[in-house]
N, CA and C of each residue as an Amber inpcrd file, in Angstrom:
protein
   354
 205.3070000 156.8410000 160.1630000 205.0250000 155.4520000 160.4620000
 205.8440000 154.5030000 159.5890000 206.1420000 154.7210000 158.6630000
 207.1280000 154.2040000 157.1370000 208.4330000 153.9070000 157.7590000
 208.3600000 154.6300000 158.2210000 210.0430000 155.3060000 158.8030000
 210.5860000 154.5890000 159.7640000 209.3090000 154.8100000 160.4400000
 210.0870000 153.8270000 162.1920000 209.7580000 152.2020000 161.9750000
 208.8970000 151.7010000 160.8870000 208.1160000 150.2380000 160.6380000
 209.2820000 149.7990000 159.8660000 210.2980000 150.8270000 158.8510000
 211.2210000 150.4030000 158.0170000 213.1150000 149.9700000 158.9450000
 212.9130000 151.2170000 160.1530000 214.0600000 150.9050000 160.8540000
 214.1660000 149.9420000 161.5040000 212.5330000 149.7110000 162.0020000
 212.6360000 148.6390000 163.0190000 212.7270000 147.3210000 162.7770000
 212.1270000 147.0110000 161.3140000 212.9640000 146.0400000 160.6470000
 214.3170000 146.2190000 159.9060000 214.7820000 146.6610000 159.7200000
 216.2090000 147.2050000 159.4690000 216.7020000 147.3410000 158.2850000
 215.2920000 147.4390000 157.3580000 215.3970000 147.3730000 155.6970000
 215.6550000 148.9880000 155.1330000 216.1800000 148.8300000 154.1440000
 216.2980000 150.5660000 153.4340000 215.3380000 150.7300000 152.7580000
 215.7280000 151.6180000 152.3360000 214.5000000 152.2820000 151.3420000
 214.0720000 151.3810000 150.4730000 215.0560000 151.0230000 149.5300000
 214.9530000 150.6560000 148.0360000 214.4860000 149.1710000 148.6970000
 214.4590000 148.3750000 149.7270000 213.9370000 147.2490000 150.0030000
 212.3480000 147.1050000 150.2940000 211.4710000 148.5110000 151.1290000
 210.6310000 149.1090000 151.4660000 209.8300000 149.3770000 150.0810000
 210.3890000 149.7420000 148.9320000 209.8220000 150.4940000 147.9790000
 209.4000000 148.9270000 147.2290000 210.6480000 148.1210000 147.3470000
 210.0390000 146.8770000 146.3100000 209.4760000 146.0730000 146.8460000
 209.2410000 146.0100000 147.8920000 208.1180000 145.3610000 149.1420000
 206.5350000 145.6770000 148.6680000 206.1120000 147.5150000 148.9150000
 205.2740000 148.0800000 148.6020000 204.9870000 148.1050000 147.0560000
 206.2270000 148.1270000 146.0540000 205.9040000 148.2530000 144.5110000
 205.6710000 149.6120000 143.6900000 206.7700000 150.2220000 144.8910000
 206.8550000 151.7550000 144.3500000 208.3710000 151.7040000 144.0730000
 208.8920000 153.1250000 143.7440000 210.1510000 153.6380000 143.6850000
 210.9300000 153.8880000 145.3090000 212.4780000 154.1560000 145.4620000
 213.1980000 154.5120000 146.5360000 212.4690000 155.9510000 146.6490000
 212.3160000 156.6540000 145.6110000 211.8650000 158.3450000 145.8510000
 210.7230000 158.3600000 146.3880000 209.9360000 157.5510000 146.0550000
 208.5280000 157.6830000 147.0060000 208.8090000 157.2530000 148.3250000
 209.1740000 156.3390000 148.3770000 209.5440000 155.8030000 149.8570000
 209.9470000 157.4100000 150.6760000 210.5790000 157.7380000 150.1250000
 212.0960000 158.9220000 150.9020000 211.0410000 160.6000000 151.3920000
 209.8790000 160.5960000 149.7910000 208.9360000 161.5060000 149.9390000
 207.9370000 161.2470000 150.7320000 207.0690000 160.1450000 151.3970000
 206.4550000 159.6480000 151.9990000 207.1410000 159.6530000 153.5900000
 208.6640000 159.3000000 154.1100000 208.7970000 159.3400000 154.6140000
 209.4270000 160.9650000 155.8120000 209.6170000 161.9330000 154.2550000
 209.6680000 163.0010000 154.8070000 208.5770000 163.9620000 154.8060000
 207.3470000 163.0910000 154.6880000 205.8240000 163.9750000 154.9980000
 206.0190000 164.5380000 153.6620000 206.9020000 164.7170000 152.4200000
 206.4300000 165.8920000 151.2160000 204.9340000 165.5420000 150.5580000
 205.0200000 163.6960000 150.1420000 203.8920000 163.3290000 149.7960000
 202.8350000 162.2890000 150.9800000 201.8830000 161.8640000 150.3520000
 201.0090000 160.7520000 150.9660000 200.9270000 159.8640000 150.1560000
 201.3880000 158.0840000 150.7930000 200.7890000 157.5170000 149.8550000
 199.6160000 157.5340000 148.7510000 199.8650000 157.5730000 147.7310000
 198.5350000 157.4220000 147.0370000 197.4850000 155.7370000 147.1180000
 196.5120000 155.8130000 146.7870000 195.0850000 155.2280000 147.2310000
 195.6140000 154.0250000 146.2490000 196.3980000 153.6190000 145.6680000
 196.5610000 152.3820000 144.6120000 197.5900000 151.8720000 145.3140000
 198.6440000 152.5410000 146.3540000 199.2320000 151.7570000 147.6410000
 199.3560000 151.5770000 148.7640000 197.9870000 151.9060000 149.1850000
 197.5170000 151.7840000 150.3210000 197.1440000 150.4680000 150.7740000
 196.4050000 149.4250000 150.2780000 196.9210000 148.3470000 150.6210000
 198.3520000 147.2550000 150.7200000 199.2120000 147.9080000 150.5440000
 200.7180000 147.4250000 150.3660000 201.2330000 148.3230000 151.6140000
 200.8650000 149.4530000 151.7640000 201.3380000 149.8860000 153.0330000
 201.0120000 149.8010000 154.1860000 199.6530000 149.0950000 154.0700000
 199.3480000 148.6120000 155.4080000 199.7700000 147.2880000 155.2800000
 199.7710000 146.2410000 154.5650000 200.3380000 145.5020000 154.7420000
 202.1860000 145.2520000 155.2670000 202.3980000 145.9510000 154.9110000
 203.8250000 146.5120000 155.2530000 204.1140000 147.1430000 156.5200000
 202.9570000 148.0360000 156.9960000 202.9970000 148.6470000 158.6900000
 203.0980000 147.5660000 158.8180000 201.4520000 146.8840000 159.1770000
 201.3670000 144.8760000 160.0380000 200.2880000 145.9930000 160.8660000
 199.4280000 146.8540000 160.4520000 198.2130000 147.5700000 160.8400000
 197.9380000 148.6640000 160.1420000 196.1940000 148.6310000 160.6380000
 195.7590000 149.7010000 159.9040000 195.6990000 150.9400000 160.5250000
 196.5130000 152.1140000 159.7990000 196.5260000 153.3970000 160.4580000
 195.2900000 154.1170000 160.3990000 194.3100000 153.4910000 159.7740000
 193.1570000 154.2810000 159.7640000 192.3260000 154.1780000 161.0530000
 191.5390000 155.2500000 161.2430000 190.4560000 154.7600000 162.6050000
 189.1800000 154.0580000 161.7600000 188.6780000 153.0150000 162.5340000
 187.8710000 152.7430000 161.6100000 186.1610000 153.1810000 161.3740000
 186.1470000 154.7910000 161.9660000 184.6650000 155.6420000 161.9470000
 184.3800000 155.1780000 162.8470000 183.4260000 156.5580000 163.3360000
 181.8740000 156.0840000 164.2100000 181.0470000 156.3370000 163.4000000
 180.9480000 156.7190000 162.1670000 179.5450000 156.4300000 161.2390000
 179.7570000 155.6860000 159.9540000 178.7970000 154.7230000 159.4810000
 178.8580000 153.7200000 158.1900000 179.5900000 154.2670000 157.3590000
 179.2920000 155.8110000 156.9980000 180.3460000 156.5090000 156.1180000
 181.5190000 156.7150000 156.6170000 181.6730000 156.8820000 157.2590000
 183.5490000 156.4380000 157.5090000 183.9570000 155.6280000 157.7310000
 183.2630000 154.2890000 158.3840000 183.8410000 152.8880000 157.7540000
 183.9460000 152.7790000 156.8940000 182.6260000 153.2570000 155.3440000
 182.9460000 152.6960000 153.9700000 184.0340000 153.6100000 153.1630000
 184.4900000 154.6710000 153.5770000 185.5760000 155.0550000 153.1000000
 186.7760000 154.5320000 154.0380000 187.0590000 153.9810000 154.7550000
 187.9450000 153.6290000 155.2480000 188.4560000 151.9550000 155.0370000
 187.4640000 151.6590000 154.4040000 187.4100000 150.2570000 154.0280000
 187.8240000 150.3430000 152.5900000 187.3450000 151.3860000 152.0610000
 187.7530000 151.2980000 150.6200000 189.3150000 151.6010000 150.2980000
 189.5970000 152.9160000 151.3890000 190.8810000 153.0880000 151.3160000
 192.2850000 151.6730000 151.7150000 191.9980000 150.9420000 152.8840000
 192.5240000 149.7880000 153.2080000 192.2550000 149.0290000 151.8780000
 191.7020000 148.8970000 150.9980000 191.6140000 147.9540000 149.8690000
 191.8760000 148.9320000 148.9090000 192.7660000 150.2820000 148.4840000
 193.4950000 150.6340000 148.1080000 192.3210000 151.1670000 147.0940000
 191.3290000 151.3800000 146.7020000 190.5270000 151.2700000 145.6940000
 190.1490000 152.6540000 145.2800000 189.7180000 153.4340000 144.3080000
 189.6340000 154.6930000 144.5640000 187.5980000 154.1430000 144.5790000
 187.2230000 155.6170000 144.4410000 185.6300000 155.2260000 144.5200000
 184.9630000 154.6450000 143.1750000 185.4350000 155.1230000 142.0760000
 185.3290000 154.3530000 140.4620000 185.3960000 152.8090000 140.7610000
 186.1030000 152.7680000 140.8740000 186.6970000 151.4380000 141.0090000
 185.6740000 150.2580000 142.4180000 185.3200000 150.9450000 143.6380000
 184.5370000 150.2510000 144.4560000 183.2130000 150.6730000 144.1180000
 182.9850000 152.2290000 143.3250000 181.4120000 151.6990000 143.2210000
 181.3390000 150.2780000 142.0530000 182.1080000 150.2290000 141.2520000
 181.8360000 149.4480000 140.1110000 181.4830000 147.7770000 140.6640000
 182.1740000 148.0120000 141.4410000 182.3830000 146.7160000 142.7270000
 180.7790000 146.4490000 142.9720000 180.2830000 147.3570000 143.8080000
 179.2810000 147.8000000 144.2530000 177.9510000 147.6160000 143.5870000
 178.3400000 148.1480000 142.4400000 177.2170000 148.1100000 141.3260000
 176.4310000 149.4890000 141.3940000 176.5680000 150.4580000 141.9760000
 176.6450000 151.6210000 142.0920000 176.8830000 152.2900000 141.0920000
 176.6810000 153.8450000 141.1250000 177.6580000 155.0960000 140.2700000
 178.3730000 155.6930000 140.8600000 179.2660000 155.7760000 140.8570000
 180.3220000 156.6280000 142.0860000 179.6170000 157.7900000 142.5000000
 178.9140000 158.1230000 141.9480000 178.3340000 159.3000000 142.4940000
 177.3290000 158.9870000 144.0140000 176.8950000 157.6900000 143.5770000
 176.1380000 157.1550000 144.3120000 177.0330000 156.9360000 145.7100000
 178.1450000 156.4150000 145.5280000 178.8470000 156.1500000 146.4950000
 179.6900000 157.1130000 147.1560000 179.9370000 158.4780000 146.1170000
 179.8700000 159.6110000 147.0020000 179.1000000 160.0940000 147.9350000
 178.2340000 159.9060000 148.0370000 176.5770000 160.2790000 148.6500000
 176.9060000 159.6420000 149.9700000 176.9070000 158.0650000 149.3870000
 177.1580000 157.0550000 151.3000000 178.2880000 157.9730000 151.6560000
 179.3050000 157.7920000 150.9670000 180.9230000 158.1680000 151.4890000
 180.5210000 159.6720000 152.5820000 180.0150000 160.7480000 152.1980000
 179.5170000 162.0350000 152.7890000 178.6490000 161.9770000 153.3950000
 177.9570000 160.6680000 154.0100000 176.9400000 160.7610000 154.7740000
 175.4830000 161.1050000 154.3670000 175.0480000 162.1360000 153.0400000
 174.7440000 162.4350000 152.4220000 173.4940000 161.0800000 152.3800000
 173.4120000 160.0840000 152.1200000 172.6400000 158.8330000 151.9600000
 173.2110000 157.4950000 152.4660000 172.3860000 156.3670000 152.6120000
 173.1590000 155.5180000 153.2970000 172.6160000 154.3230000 152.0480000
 173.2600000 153.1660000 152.1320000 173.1180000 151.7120000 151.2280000
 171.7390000 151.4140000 151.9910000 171.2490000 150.7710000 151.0450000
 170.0730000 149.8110000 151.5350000 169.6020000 148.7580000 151.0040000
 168.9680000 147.5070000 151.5290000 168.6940000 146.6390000 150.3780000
 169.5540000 145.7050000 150.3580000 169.3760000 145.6070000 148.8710000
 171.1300000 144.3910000 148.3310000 172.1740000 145.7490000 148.2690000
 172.6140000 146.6720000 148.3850000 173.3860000 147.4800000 147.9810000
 174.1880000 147.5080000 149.1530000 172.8700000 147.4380000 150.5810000
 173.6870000 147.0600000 151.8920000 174.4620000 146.0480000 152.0460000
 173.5020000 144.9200000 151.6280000 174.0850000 143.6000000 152.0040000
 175.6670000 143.1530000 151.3370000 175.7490000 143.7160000 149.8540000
 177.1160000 144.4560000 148.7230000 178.2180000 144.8810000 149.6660000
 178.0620000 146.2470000 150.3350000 179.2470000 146.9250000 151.1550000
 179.1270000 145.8860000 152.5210000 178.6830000 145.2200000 153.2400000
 179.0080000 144.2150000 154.1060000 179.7130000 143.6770000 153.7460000
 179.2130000 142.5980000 152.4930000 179.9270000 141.4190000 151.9050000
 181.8220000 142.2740000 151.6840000 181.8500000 143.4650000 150.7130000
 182.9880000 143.6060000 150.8320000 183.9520000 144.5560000 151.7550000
 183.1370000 144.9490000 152.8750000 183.6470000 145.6380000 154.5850000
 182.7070000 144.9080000 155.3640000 183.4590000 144.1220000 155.8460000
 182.7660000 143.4380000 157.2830000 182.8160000 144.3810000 158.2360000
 183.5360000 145.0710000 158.3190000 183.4710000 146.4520000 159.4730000
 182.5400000 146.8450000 159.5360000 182.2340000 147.1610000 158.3600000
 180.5130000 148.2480000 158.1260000 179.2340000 147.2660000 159.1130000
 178.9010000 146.1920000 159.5190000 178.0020000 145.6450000 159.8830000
 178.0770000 146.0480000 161.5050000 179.0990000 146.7940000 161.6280000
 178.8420000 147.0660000 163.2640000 178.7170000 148.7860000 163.3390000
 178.3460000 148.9500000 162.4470000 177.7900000 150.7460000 161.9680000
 175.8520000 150.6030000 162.1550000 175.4410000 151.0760000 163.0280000
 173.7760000 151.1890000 163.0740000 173.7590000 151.6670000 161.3930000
């Protein structure tokens, strides 16, 4: 997706990489499938597609990981958001338990997606 979003605007690598705020080598590894973006530029690369490659779930838990990933965040970092323990937010993330409460009303406020999850 890197690849054909980078030709079709007609930029190189090293223009792609300082766009996103990585290196030309990531760009080049990303674009030959060796690596995957990592989760700290994932919002720069969707901003950079001009969409989100993610689907966005049929259950709350895969909206809220898919929301977290589009905001580039790892789970440390959005439970803290959250007010959570990541562990806690492992739990939603696996389906495992769901938000409730203010904790719900929390992952709304920061995934509006999530409000169209029963």
């Amino acid at each position: 997706m890197i690849r054909k979003r980078r030709l079709d605007l007609g930029l190189g690598q090293a223009e792609v990489a300082k766009i996103i705020g990585c290196d030309t080598t990531t760009v080049t590894n990303w674009e030959k499938n060796h690596t995957s973006p990592q989760i700290n530029y994932m919002a720069a690369v969707v901003g950079f597609l001009g969409f989100n490659p993610f689907p966005n779930g049929s259950t709350l838990a895969e909206g809220l990981v898919n929301s977290r990933m589009l905001q580039g965040k790892t789970q440390e970092d959005f439970a803290g958001e959250l007010g959570v323990d990541p562990s806690t937010l492992g739990k939603w993330e696996r389906g495992d338990r769901k938000p409730i409460g203010k904790y719900l009303d929390r992952v709304i406020a920061l995934c509006p997606s999530i409000s169209q999850h029963p």
